[in-house]
FIKOLZA-1660 file (N, C-alpha, C; in steps of 0.1 Angstrom, whole numbers, plus 5000, padded with zeros to 4 digits):
% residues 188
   i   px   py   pz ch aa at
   1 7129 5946 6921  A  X  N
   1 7138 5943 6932  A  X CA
   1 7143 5928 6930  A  X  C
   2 7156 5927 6939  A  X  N
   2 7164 5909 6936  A  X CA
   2 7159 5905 6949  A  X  C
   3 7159 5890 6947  A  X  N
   3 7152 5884 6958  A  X CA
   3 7166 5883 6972  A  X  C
   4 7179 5886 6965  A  X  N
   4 7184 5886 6980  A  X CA
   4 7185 5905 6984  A  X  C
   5 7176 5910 6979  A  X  N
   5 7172 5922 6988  A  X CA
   5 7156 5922 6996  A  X  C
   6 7154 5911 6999  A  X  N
   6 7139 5909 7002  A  X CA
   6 7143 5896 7014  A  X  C
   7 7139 5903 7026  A  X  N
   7 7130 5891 7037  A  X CA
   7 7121 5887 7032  A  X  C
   8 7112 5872 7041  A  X  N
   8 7104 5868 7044  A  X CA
   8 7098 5865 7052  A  X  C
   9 7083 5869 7052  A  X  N
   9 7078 5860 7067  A  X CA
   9 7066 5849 7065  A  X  C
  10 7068 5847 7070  A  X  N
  10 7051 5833 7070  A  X CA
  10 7045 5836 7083  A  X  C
  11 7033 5842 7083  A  X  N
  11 7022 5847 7089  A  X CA
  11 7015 5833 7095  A  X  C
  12 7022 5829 7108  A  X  N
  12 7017 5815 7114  A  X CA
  12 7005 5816 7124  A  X  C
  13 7005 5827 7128  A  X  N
  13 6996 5827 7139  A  X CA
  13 6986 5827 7139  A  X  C
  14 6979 5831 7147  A  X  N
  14 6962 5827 7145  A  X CA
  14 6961 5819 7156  A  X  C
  15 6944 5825 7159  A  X  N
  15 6940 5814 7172  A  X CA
  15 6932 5803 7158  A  X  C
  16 6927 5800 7148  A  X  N
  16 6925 5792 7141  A  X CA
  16 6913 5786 7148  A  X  C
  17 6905 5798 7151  A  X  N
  17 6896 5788 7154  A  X CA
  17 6883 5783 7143  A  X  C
  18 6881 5784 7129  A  X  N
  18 6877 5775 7124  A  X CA
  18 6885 5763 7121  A  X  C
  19 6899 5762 7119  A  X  N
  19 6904 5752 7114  A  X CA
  19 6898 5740 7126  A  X  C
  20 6905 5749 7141  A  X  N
  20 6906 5737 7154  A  X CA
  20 6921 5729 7155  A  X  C
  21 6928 5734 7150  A  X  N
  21 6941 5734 7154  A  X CA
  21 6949 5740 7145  A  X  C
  22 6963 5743 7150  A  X  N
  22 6973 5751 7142  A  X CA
  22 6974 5748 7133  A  X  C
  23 6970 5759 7118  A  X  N
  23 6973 5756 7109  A  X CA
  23 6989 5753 7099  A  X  C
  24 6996 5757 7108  A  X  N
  24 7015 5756 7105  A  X CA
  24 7015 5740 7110  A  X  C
  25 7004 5734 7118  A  X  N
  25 7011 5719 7119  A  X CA
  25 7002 5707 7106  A  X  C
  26 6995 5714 7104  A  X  N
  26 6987 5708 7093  A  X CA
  26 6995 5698 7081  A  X  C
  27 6995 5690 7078  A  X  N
  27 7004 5678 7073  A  X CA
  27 6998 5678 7058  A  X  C
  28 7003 5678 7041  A  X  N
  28 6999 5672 7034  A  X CA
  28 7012 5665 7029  A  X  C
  29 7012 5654 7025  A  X  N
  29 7018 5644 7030  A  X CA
  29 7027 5642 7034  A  X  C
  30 7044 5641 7039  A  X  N
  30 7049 5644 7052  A  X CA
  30 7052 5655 7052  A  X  C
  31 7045 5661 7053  A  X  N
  31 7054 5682 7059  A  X CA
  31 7044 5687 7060  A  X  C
  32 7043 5698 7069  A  X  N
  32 7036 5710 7073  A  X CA
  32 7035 5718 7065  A  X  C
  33 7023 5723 7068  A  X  N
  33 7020 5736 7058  A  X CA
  33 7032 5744 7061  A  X  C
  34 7036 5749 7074  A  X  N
  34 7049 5757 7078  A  X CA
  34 7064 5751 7067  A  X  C
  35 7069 5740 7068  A  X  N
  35 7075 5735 7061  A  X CA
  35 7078 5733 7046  A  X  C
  36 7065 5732 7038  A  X  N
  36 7067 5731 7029  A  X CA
  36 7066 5750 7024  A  X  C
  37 7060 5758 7033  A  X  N
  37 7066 5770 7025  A  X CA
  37 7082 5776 7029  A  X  C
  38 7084 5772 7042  A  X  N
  38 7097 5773 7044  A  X CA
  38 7106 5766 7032  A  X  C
  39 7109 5757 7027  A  X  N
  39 7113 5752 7018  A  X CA
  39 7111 5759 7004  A  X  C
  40 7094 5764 7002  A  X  N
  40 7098 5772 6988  A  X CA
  40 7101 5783 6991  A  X  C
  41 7105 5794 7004  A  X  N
  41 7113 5807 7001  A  X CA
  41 7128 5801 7004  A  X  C
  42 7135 5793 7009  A  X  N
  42 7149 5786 7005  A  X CA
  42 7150 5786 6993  A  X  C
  43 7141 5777 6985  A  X  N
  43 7144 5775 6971  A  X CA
  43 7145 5784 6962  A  X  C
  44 7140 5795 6963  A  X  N
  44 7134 5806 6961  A  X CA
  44 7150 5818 6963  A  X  C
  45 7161 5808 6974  A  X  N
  45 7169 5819 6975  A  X CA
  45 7169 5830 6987  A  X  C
  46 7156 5834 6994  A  X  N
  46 7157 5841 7004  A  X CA
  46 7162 5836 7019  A  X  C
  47 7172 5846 7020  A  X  N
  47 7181 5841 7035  A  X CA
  47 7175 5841 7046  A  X  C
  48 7168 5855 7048  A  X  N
  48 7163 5858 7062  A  X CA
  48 7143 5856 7063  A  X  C
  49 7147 5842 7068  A  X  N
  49 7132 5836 7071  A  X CA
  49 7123 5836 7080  A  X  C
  50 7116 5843 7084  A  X  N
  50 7112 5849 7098  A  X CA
  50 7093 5836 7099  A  X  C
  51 7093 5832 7110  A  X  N
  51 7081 5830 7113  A  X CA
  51 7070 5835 7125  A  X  C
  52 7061 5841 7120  A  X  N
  52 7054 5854 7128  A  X CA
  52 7041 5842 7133  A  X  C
  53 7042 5847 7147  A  X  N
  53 7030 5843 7156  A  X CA
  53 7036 5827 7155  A  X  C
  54 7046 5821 7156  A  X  N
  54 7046 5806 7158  A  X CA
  54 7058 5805 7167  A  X  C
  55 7057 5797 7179  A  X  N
  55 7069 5801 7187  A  X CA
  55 7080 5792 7183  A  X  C
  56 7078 5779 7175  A  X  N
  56 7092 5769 7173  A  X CA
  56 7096 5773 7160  A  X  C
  57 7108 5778 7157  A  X  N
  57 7115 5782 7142  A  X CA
  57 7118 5768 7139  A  X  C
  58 7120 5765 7124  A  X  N
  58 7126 5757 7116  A  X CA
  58 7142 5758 7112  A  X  C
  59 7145 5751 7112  A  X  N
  59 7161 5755 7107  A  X CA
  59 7160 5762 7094  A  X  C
  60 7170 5773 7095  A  X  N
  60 7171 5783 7086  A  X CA
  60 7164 5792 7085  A  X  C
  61 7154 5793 7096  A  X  N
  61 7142 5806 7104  A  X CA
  61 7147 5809 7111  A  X  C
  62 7145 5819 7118  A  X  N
  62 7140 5824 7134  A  X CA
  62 7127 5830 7133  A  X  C
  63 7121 5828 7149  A  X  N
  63 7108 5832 7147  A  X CA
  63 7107 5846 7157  A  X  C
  64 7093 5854 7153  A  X  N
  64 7091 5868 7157  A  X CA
  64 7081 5864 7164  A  X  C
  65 7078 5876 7171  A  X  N
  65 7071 5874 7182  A  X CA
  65 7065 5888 7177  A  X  C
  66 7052 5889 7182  A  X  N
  66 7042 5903 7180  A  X CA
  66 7047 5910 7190  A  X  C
  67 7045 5923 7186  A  X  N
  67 7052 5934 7196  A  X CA
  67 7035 5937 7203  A  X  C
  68 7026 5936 7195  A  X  N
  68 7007 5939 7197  A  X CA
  68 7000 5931 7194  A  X  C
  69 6998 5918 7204  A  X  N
  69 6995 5909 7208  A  X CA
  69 6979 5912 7203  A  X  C
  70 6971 5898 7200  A  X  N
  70 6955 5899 7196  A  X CA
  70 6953 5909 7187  A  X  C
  71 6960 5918 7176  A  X  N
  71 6954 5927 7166  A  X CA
  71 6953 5916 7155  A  X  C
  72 6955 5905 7155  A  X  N
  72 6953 5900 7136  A  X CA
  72 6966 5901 7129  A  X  C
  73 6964 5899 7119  A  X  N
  73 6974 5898 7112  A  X CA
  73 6984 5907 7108  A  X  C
  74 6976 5916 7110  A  X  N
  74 6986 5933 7109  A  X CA
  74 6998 5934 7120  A  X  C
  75 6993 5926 7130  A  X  N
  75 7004 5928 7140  A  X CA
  75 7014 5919 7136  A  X  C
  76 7009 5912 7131  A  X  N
  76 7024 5897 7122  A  X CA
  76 7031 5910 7113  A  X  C
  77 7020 5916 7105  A  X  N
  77 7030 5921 7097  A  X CA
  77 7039 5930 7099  A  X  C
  78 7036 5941 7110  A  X  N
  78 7042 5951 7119  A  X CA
  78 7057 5949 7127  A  X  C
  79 7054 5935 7131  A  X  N
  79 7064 5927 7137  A  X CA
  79 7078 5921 7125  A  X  C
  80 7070 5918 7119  A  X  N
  80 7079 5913 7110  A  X CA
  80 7086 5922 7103  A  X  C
  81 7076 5931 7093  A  X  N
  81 7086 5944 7091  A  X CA
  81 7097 5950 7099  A  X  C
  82 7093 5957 7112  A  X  N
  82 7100 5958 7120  A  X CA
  82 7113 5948 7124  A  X  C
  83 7114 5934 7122  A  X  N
  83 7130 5927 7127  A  X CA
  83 7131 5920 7113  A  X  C
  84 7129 5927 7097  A  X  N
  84 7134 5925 7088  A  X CA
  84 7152 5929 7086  A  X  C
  85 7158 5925 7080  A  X  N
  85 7170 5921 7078  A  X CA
  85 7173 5930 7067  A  X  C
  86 7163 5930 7061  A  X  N
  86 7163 5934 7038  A  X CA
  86 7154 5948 7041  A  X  C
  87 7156 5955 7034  A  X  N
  87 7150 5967 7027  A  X CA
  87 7135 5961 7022  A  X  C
  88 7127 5949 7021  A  X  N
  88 7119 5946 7021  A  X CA
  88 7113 5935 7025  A  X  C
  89 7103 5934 7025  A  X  N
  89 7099 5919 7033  A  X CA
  89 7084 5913 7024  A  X  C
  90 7086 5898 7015  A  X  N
  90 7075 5893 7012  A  X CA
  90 7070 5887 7026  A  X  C
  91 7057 5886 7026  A  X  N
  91 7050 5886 7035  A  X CA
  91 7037 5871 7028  A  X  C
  92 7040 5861 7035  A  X  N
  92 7031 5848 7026  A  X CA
  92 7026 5840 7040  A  X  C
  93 7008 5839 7042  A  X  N
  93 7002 5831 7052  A  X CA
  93 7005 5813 7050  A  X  C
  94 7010 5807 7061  A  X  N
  94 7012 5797 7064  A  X CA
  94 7004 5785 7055  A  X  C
  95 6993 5790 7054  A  X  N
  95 6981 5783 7053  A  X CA
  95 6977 5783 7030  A  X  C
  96 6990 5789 7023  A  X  N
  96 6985 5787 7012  A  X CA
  96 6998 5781 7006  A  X  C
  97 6995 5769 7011  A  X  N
  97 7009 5755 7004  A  X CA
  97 7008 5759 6988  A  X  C
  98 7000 5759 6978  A  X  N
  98 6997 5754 6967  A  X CA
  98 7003 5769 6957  A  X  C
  99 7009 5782 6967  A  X  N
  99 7012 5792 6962  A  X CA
  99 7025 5792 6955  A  X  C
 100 7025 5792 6937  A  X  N
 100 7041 5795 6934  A  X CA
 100 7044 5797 6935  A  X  C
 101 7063 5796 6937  A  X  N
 101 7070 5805 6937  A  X CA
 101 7074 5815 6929  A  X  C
 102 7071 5814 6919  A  X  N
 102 7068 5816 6904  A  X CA
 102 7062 5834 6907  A  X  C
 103 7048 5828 6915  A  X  N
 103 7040 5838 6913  A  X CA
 103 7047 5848 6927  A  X  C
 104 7054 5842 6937  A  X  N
 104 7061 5853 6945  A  X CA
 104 7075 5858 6942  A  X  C
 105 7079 5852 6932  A  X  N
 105 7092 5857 6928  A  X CA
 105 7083 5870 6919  A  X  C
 106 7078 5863 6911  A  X  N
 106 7068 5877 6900  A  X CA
 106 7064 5890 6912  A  X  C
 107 7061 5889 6924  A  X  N
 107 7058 5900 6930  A  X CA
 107 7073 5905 6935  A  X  C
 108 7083 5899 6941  A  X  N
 108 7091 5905 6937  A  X CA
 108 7101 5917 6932  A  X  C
 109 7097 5908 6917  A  X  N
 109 7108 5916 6910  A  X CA
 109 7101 5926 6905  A  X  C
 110 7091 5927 6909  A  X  N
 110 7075 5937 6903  A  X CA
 110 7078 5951 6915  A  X  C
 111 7086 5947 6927  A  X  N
 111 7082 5958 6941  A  X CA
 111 7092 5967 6937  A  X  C
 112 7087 5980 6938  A  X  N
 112 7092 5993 6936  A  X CA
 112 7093 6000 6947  A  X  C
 113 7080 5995 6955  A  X  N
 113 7078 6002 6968  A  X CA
 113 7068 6010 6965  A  X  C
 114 7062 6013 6976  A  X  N
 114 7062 6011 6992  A  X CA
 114 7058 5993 6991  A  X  C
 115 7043 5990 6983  A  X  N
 115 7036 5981 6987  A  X CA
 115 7036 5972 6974  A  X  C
 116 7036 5957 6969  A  X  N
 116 7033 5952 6957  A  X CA
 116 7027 5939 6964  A  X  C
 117 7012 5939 6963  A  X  N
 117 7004 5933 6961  A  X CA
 117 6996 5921 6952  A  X  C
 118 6992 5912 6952  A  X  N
 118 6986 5901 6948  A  X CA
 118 6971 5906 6943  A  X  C
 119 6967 5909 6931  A  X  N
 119 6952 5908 6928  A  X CA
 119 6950 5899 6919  A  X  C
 120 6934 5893 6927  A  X  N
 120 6927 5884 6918  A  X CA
 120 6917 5894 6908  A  X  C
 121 6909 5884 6905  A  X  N
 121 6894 5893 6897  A  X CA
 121 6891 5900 6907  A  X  C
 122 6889 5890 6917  A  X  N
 122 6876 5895 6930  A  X CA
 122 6882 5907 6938  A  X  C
 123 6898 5902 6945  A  X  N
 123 6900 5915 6952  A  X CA
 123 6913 5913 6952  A  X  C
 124 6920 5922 6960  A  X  N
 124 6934 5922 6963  A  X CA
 124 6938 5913 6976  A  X  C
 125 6950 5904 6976  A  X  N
 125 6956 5897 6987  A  X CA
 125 6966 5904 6998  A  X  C
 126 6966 5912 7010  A  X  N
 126 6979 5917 7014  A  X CA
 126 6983 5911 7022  A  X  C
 127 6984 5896 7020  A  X  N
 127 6993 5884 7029  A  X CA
 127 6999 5880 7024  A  X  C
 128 6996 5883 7005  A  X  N
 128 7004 5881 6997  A  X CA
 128 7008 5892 6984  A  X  C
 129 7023 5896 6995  A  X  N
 129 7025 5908 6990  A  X CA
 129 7043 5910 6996  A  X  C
 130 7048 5922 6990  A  X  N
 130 7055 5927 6993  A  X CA
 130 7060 5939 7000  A  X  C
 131 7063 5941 7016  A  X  N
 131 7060 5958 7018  A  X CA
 131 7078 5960 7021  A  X  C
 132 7075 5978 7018  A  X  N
 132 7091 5979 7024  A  X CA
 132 7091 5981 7040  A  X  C
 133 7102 5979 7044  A  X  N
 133 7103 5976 7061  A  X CA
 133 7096 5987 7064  A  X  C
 134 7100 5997 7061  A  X  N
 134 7096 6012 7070  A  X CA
 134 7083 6013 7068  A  X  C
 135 7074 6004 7065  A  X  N
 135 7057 6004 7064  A  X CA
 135 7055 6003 7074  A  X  C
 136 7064 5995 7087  A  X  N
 136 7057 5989 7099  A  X CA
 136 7054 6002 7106  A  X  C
 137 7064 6016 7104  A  X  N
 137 7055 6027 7112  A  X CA
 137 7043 6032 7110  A  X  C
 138 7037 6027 7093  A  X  N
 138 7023 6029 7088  A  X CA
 138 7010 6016 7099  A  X  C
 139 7022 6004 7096  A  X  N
 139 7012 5996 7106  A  X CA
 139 7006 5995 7118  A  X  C
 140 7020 6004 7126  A  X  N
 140 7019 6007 7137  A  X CA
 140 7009 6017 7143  A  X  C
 141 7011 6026 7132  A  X  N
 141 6996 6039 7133  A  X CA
 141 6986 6032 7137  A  X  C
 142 6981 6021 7126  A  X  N
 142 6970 6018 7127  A  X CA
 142 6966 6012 7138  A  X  C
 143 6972 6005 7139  A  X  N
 143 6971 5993 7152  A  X CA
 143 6968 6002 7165  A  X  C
 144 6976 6012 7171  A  X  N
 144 6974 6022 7177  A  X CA
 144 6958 6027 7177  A  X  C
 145 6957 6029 7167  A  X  N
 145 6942 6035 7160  A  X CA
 145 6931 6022 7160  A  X  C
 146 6935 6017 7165  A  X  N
 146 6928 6004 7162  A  X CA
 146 6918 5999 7152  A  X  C
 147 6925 6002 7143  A  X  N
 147 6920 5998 7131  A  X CA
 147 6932 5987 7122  A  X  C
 148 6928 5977 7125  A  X  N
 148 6937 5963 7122  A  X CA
 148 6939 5960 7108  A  X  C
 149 6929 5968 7098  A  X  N
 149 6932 5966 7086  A  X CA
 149 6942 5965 7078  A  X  C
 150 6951 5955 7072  A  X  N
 150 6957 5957 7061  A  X CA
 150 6954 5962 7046  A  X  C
 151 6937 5960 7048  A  X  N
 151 6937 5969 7031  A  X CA
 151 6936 5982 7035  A  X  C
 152 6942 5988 7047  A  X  N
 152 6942 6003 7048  A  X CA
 152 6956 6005 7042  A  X  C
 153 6966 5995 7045  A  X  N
 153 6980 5997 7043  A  X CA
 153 6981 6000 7026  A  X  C
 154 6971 5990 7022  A  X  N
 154 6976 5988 7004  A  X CA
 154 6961 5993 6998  A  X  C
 155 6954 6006 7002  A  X  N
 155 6943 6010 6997  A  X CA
 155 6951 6026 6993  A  X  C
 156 6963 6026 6982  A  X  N
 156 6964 6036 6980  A  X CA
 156 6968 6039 6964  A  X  C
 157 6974 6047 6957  A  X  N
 157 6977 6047 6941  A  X CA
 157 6996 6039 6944  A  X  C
 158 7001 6044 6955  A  X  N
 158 7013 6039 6953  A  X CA
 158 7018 6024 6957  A  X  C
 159 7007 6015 6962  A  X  N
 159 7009 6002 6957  A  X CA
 159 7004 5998 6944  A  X  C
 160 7012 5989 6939  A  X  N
 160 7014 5982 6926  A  X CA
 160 7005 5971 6931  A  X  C
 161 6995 5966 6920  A  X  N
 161 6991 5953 6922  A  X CA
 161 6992 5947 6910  A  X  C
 162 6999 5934 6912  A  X  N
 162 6999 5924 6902  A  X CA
 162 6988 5910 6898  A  X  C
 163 6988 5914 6891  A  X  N
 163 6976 5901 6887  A  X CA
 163 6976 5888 6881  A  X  C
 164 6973 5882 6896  A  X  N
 164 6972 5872 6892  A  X CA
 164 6963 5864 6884  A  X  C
 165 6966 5853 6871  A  X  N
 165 6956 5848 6860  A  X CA
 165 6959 5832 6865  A  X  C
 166 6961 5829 6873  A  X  N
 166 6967 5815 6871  A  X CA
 166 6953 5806 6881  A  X  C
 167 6955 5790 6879  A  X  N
 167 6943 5785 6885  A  X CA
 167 6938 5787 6900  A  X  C
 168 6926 5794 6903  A  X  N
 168 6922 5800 6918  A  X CA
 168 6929 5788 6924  A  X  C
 169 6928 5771 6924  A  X  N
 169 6926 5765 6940  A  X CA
 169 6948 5766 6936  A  X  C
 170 6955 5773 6931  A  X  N
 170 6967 5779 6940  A  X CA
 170 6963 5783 6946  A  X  C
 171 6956 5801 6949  A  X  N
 171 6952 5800 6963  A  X CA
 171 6945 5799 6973  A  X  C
 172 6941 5784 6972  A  X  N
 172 6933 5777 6985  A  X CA
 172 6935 5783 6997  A  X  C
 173 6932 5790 7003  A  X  N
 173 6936 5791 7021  A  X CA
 173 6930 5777 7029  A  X  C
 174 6937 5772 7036  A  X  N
 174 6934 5760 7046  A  X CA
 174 6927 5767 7060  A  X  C
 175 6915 5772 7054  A  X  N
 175 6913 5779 7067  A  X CA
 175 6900 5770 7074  A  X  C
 176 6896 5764 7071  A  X  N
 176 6889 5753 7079  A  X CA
 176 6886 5736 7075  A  X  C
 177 6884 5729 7081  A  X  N
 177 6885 5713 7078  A  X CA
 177 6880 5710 7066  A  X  C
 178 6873 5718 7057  A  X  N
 178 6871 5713 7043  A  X CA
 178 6876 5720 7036  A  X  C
 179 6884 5730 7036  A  X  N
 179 6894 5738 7034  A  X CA
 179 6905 5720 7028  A  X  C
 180 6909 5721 7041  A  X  N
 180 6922 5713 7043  A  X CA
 180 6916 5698 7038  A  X  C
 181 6907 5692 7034  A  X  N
 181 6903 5683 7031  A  X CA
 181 6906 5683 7014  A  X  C
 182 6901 5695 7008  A  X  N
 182 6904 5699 6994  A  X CA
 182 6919 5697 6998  A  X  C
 183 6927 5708 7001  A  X  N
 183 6941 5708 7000  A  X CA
 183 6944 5691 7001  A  X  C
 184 6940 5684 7009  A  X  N
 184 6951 5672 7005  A  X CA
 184 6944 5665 6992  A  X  C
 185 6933 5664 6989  A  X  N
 185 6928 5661 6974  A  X CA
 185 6938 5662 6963  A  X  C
 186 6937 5678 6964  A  X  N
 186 6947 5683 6956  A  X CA
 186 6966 5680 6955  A  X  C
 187 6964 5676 6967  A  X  N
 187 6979 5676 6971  A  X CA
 187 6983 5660 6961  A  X  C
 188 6972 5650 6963  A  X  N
 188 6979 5642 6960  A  X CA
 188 6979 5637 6946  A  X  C
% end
């Protein structure tokens, strides 16, 4: 697939309560974790920038709003599929600055459909991935069903998973204070 047939969203929300505050305002050196990925899907070429669970957009965003408030992340992704723009939507958490673009363009041009996924050794990523829009009726099942999982979405033969070989702390998640303590290490 071409990256201008592909949305994006950045998965902001979260009550964060290990971090202890919003992870999209998180600073390595001047810009936000929100920011600096907004900047690499620009760079990157993608038009329609969506940010899920965060209520202030950035220029050159608009932000979504969960249609199913409190389910986790599935409901970011549900939402976002749903008010995609593109025949598909990469889907990248707020919280992993240090992620190439390299490595999300490679998922990408890799998506055939339905689902093209991020695997490490250990397991598969579905925050970092690509689904096609019309998944959100798959997500919506779930959610209904209340079962919040995303590896239900990408636990099948017809997502592709791509494998990632490149150094783990790319994907750092900033998911608590020594989380984010490495990241600016790193950062600088």
């Amino acid at each position: 697939m071409k990256v201008e047939n592909v949305s994006a969203a950045i998965l902001a929300g979260g009550s964060s309560k290990r971090m202890g505050m919003k992870k999209a305002e998180l600073k390595l050196g001047d810009q936000t974790l929100l920011e600096i990925t907004v900047q690499k899907l620009q760079k990157m070429g993608i038009k329609d920038i969506m940010i899920s669970g965060y209520d202030e957009a950035v220029p050159g965003t608009r932000a979504v709003k969960d249609i199913y408030t409190g389910k986790g992340p599935i409901a970011g992704v549900h939402a976002s599929l749903k008010a995609a723009e593109k025949p598909a939507c990469l889907i990248v958490g707020v919280d992993t600055p240090f992620l190439p673009a390299e490595v999300l363009t490679g998922l990408i041009e890799a998506h055939e459909g339905p689902a093209t996924v991020l695997k490490t050794s250990e397991h598969i990523e579905p925050l970092i991935a690509v689904y096609d829009a019309d998944l959100a009726a798959r997500a919506e099942e779930l959610i209904q069903k209340d079962d919040w999982s995303l590896q239900r979405m990408t636990n099948n033969p017809e997502v592709k998973k791509v494998e990632f070989t490149g150094d783990p702390d790319l994907l750092l998640n900033c998911n608590t204070p020594e989380d984010y303590e490495k990241a600016k290490t790193l950062w600088k």
